[in-house]
C-alpha positions as CSV (number, residue, x, y, z in Angstrom):
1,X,131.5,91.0,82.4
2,X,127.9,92.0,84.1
3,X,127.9,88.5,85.7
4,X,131.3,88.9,87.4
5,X,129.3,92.1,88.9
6,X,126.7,89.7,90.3
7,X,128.0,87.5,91.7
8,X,130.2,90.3,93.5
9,X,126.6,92.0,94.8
10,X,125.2,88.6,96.1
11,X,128.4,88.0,98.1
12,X,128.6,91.0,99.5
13,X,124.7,90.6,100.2
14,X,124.6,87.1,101.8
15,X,128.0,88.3,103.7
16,X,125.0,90.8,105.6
17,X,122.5,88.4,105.9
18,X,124.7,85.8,107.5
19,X,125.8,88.9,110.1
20,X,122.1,89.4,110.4
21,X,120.7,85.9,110.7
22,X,119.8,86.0,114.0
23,X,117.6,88.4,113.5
24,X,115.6,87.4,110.6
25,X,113.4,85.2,113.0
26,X,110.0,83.5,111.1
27,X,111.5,85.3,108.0
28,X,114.7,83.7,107.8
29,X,113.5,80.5,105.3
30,X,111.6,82.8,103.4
31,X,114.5,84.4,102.8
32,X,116.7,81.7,102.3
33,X,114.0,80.1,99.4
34,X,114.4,83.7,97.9
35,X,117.7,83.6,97.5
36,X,118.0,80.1,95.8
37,X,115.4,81.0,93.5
38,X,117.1,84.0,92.6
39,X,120.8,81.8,92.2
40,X,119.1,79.6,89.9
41,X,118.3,82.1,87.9
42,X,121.4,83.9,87.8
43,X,123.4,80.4,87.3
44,X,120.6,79.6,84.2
45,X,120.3,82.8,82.4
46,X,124.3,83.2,82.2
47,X,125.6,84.6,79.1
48,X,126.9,81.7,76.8
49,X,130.1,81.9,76.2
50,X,131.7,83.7,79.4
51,X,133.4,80.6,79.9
52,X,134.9,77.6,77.9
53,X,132.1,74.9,79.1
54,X,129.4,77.0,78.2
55,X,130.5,77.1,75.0
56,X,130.5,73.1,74.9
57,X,127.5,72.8,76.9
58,X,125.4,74.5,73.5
59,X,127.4,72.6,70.9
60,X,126.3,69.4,72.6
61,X,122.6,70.1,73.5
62,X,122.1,71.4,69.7
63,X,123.9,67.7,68.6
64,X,123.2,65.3,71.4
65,X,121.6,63.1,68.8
66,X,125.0,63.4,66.3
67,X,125.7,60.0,65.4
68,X,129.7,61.5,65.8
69,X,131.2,60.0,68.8
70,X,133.0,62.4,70.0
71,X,130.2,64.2,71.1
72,X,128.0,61.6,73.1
73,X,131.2,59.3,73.8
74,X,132.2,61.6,77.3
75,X,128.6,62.3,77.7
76,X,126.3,60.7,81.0
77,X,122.9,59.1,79.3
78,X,121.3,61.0,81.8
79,X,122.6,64.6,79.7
80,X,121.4,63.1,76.7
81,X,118.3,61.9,77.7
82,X,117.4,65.5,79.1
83,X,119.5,67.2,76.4
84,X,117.0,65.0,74.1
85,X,113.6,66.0,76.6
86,X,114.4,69.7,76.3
87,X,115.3,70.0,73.1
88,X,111.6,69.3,71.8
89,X,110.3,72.3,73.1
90,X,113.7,74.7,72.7
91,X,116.7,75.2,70.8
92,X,117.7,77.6,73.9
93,X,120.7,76.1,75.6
94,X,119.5,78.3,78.6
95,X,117.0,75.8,79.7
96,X,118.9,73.0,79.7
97,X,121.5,75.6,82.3
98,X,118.1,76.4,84.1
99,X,117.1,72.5,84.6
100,X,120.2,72.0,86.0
101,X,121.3,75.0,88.4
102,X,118.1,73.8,89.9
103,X,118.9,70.6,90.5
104,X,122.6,71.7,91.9
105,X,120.8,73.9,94.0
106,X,118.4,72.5,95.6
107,X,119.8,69.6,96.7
108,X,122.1,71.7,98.0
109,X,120.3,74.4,99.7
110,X,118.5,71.2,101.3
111,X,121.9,69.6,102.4
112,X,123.1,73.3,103.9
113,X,120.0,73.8,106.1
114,X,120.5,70.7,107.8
115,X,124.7,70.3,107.7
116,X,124.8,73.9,109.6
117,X,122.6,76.3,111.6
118,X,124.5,78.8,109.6
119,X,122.5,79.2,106.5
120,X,123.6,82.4,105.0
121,X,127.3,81.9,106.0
122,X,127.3,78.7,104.4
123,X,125.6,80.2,100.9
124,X,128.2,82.7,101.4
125,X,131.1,80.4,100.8
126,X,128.9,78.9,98.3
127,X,128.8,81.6,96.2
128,X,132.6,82.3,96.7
129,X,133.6,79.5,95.0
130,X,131.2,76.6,94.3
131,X,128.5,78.5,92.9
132,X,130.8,80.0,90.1
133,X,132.7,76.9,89.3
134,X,129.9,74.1,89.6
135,X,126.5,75.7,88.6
136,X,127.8,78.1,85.9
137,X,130.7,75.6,84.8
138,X,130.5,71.9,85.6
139,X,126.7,72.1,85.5
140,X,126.4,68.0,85.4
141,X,129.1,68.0,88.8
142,X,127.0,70.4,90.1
143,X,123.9,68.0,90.3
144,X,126.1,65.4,91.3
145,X,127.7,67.6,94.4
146,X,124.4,68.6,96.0
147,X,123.2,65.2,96.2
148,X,126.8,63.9,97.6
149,X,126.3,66.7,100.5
150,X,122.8,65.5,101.4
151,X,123.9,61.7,101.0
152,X,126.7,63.1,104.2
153,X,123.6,64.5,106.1
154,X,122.1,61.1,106.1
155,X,125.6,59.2,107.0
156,X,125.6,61.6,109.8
157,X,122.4,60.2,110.6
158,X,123.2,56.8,110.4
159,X,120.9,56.5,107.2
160,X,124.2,54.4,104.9
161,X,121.4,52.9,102.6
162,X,119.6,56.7,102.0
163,X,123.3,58.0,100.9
164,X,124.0,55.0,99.1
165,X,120.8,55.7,97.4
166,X,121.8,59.7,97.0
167,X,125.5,58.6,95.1
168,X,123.6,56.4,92.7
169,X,121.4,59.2,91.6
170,X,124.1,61.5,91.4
171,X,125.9,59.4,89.6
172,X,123.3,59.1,87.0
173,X,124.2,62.5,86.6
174,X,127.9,62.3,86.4
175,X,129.7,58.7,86.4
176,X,132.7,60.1,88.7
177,X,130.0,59.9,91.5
178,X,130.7,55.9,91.3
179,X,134.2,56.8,93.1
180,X,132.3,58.4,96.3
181,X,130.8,55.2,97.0
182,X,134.1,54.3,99.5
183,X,132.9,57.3,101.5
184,X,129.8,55.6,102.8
185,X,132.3,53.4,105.0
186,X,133.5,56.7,107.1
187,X,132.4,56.8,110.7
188,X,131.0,60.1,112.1
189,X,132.0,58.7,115.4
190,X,134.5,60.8,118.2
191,X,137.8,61.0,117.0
192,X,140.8,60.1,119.9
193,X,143.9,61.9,119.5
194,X,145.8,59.6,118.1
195,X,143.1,59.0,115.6
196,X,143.7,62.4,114.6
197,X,146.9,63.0,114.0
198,X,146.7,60.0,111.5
199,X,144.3,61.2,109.3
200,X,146.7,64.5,109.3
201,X,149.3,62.4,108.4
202,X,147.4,61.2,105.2
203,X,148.3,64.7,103.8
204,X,152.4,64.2,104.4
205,X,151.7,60.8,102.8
206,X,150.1,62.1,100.0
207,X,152.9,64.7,99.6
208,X,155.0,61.6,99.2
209,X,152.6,59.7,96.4
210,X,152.8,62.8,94.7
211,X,157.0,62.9,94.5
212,X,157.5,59.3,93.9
213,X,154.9,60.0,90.9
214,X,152.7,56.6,91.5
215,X,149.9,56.3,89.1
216,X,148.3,53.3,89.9
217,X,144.4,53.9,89.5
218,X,144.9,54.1,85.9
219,X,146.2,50.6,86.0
220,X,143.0,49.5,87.2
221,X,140.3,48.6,85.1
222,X,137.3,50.2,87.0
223,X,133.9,50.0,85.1
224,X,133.2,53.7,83.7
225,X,135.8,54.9,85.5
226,X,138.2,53.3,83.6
227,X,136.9,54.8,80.4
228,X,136.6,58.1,82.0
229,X,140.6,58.1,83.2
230,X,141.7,57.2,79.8
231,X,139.7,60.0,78.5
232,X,141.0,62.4,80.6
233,X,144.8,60.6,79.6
234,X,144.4,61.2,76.0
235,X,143.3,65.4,77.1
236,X,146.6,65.7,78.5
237,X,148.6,63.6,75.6
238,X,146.9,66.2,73.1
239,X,147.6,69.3,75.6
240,X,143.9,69.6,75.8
241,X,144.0,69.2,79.6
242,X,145.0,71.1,82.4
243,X,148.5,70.3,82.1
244,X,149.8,70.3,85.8
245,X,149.5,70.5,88.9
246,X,150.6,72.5,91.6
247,X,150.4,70.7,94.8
248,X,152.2,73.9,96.4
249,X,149.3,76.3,94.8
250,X,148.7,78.8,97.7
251,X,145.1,78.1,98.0
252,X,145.4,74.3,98.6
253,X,148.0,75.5,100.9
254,X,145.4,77.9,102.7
255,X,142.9,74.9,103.1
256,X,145.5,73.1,104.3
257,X,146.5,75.6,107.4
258,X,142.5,75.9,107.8
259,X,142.3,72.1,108.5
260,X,144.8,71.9,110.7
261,X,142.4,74.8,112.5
262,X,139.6,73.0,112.7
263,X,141.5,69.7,114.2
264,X,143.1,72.2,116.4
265,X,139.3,72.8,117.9
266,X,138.5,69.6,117.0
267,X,136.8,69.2,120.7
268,X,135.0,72.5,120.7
269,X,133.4,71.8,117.3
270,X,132.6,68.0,118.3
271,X,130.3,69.1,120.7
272,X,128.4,71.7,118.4
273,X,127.7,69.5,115.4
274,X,127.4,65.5,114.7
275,X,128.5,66.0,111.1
276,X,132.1,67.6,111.9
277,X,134.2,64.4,112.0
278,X,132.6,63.0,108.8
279,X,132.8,66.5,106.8
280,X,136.5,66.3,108.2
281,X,137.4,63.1,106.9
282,X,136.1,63.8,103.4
283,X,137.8,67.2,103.6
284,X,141.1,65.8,104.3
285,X,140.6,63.1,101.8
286,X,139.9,66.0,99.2
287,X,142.8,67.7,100.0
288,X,144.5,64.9,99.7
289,X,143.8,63.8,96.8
290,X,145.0,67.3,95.0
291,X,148.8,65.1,95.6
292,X,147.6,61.9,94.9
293,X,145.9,61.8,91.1
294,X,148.5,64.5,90.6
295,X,149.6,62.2,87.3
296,X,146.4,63.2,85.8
297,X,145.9,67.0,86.5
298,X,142.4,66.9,85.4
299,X,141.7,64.3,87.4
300,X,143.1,66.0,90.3
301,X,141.1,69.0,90.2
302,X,138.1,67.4,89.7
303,X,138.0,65.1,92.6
304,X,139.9,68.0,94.6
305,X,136.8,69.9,93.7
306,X,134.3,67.5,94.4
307,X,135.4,66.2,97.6
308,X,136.2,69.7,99.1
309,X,132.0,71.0,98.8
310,X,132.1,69.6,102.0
311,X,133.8,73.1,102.9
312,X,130.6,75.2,102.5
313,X,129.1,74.1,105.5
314,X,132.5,73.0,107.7
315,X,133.9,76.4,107.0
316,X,130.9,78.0,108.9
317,X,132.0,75.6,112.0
318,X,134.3,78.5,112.8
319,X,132.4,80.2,114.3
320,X,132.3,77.8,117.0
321,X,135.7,78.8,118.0
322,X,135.8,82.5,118.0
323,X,133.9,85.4,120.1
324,X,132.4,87.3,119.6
325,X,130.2,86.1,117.2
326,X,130.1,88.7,114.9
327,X,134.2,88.9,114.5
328,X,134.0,84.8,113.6
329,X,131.1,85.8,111.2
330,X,133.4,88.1,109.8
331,X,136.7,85.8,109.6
332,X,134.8,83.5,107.8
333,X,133.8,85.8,105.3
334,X,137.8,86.7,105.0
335,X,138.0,83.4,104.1
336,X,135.3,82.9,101.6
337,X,136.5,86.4,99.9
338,X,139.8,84.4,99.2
339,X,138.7,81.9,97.5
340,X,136.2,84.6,95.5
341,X,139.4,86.0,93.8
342,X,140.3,82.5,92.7
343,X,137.3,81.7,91.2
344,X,136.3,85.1,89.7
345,X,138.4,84.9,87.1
346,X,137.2,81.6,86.1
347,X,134.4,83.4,84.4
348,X,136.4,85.7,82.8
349,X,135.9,89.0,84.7
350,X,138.5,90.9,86.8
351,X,140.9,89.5,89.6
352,X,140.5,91.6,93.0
353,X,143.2,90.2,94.7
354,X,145.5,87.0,93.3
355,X,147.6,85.5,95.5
């Protein structure tokens, strides 16, 4: 499909602005507005249909005020309530895509500028995987995700009750935001060795949650959450859901092996950025949790996906650790051309390369 073919150009053209960054001088924000205005539009005016959400997202702006509950029950207020707003001007579901793709993006494009000097490396990775799966799929997450990365900017900063602040109103966008609100303890401090190698050992340890098959959260009775879990149950009892997970998928594995590269330069890329340790953290935890709410696959990916945005801007960290410049400008658009091929398909349009 012709979006499949966009999203292929604006990779391929943000992979030759990042190379040419350094050059773009007064011109470079310009630039960089340009380009999220022309995402937004891309992510709003998708065709309906080119993937499964899409498809639900129109059915429930056209009935948001069904009395049926199984079309507001699994719905944020906050969807309706705009859902509600829009609809009294337009019957076009492409609005209510526009409205948010916006909001996704722009919290996000904020969050990037001031995560990473690497603007147009980051919005590449972006746009190899996040772009594709949040802003034209889980629009609502998508909201939720650019306000979680600019609540981390403001940790970084010190600023806990400004990203406590950020979670709550991305929460009002999607309740699953309620479960980043452990994250705001995290230090951004200097990491000791020893301190290191623990956190890498959460990942072993999660290996081993995952084969002793522990399910404890949904014992837990967690206001929203709760409700939200037992949705998610039911999915899978009806083979609505995901189904399973693979916890040896060979791109967790490949995020996996480019952790253990960035703790390798842990030091190097310390000293470049005051946001690498807490990005880290919340990266490991992501991965981590891929194992962990592996009893609930949906579940899994979800907070897998949620938790691992923090990879658009600590991905462009490589280049801290590799000269010449250009060549780690280059590797890291190797890597964000990976995880394109996984998440092409996703919108129905060929697979390049599927490992």
């Amino acid at each position: 499909m012709i979006t499949g073919y966009i999203v292929i150009v604006l990779f391929l053209l943000t992979s030759i602005m990042a190379l040419l960054e350094r050059y773009f001088g007064v011109y470079k924000w310009y630039a960089y507005f340009i380009l999220g205005v022309v995402l937004v539009l891309v992510a709003g005016l998708r065709e309906v249909g080119i993937d499964p959400d899409s498809l639900n997202y129109e059915y429930t702006f056209l009935n948001h005020d069904s009395s049926s509950s199984s079309i507001t029950d699994n719905l944020e207020m906050s969807y309706l309530l705009i859902s509600s707003l829009l609809s009294a001007f337009t019957n076009d579901v492409h609005f209510l895509f526009l409205f948010y793709a916006f909001l996704g993006l722009t919290f996000k494009f904020i969050a990037l500028r001031r995560l990473t000097e690497f603007w147009f490396l980051a919005v590449t990775v972006y746009i190899s995987y996040y772009f594709i799966s949040h802003e034209m799929m889980q629009i609502r997450t998508a909201a939720l995700s650019g306000l979680f990365l600019l609540s981390l900017y403001y940790q970084g900063e010190g600023r806990r009750l400004t990203a406590f602040l950020l979670i709550l109103a991305g929460s009002f966008f999607h309740y699953s935001g309620l479960m980043l609100l452990p994250l705001l303890f995290l230090s951004s401090d200097y990491m000791p060795l020893k301190r290191r190698l623990l956190w890498m050992a959460l990942l072993p340890a999660s290996y081993v949650v995952f084969f002793l098959g522990l399910s404890i959260l949904l014992a837990l009775d967690i206001p929203f959450i709760g409700a939200k879990l037992m949705t998610y149950q039911q999915e899978e009892e009806s083979g609505i859901g995901v189904g399973y997970v693979n916890v040896f998928r060979p791109l967790h594995l490949f995020s996996i092996a480019l952790m253990v590269y960035l703790m390798i330069f842990y030091d190097t890329i310390f000293k470049k950025s005051k946001y690498f340790t807490l990005l880290l953290k919340v990266f490991i935890l992501g991965l981590c949790s891929y194992e962990i709410f592996a009893f609930l696959p949906v579940l899994a990916q979800r907070v897998n996906m949620l938790l691992l945005v923090v990879t658009i801007p600590l991905y462009t960290y490589i280049c801290y650790t590799i000269r010449p410049f250009w060549a780690a400008i280059i590797l890291v658009i190797a890597v964000a051309f990976v995880y394109l091929n996984y998440a092409l398909p996703l919108i129905n349009t060929f697979i390049i390369w599927n490992g």
